[in-house]
C-alpha positions as CSV (number, residue, x, y, z in Angstrom):
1,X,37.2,22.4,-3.5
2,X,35.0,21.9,-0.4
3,X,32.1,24.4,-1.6
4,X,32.1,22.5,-4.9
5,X,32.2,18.7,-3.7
6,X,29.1,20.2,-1.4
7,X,27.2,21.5,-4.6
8,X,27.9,18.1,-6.3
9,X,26.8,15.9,-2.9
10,X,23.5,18.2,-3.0
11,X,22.8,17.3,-6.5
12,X,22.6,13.8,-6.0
13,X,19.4,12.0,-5.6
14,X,20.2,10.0,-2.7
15,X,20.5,11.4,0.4
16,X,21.9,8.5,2.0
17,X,24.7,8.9,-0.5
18,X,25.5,12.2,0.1
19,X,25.6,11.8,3.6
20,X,28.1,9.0,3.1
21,X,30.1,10.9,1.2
22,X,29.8,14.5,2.8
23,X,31.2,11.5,5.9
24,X,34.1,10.9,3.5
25,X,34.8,14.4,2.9
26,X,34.9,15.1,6.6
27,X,37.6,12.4,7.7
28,X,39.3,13.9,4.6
29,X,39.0,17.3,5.7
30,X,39.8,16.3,9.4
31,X,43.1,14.2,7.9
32,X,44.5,17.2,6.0
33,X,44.2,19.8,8.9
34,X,41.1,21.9,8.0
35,X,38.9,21.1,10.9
36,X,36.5,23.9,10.2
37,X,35.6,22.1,7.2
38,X,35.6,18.9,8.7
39,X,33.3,20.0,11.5
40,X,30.6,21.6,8.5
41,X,31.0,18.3,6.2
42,X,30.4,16.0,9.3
43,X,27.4,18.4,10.2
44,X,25.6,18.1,7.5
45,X,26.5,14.3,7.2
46,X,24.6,13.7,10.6
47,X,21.3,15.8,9.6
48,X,21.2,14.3,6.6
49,X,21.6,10.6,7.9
50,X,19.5,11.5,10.6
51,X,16.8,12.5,8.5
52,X,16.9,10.3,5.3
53,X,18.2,7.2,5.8
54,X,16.7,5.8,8.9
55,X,13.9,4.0,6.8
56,X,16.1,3.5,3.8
57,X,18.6,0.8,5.0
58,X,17.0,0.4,8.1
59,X,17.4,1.6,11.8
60,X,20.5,0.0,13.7
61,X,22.4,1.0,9.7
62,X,21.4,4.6,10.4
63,X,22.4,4.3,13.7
64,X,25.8,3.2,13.1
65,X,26.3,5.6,10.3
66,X,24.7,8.3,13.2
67,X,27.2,7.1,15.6
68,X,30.2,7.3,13.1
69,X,29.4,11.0,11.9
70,X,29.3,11.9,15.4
71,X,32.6,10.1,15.9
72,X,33.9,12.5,13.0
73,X,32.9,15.6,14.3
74,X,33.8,15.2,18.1
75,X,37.6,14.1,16.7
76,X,37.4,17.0,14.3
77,X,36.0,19.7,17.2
78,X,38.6,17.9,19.5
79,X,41.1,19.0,17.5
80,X,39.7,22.5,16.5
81,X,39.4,23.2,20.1
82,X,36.3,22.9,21.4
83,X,36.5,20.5,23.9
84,X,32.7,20.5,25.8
85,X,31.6,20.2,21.2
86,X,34.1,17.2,21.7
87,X,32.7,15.7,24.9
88,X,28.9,16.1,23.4
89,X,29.0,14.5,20.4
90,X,31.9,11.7,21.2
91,X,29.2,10.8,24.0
92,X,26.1,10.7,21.7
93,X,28.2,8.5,19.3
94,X,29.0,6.2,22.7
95,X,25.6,5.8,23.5
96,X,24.3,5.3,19.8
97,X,26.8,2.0,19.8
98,X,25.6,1.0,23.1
99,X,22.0,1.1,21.6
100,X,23.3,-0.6,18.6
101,X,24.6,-3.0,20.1
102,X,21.3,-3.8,22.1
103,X,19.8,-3.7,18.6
104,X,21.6,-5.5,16.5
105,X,23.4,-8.0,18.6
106,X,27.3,-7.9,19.2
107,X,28.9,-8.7,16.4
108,X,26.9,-5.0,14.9
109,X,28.5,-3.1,17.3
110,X,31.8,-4.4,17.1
111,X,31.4,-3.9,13.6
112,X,30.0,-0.3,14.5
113,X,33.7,0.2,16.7
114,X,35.9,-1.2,14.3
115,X,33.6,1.4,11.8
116,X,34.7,4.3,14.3
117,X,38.5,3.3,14.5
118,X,38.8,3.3,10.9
C-alpha cells in the first residue's frame, strides 16, 4: 500500500500537496506500528516541503509544516529506536516553532504546537 500511495503522491502536480499528504501517510504509518515507513513518508515530506512550498504559501506556513514533519519523524525514529535521529530532528522542529513564533507572532506558533500535538 505504501509503495503505491507514494507513486500516486508523485503524480500529483502539487508538491505542496504531496508533501501534505506523504505528512498524512507518515502519522498513519507511525499510528499503525510501521515506523520504517513512517520515517521514509515523513522524509520525503520534509524535502519536499522544504523545497516547494516555501514560496507557495509563504515562509512562517512552510515553516510550520517544516516543523511538523520533523515532529513526525523524530516520534517515529523515537519509536524505531534511534534515539540521537530522535533528538536531531525533535530539536530542529523546536527551533523552527521558536523562529515561527518570532515570525508570525504568538498566536502562529501556538497554532504551530497545537499542529504538533495533534
Amino acid at each position: 500500500h505504501y509503495r503505491d500511495a507514494l507513486r500516486a503522491f508523485r503524480s500529483s502536480h502539487s508538491n505542496c500537496g504531496i508533501a501534505a499528504s506523504l505528512s498524512n501517510l507518515g502519522a498513519v504509518c507511525s499510528r499503525t506500528g510501521r515506523h520504517g515507513h513512517a520515517i521514509r513518508a515523513w522524509t520525503e515530506a520534509l524535502e519536499l516541503t522544504e523545497a516547494s512550498c516555501k514560496d507557495k504559501g509563504g515562509v512562517v506556513e512552510a515553516d510550520r509544516n517544516v516543523a511538523g514533519a520533523l515532529y513526525g519523524l523524530g516520534t517515529a525514529r523515537l519509536l524505531d529506536g534511534d534515539a540521537e535521529g530522535a533528538l536531531k530532528d525533535l530539536g530542529r522542529s523546536h527551533r523552527i516553532i521558536l523562529k515561527v513564533a518570532k515570525q508570525g507572532g504568538e498566536d502562529m506558533a501556538l497554532d504551530a504546537a497545537r499542529t504538533l500535538d495533534a
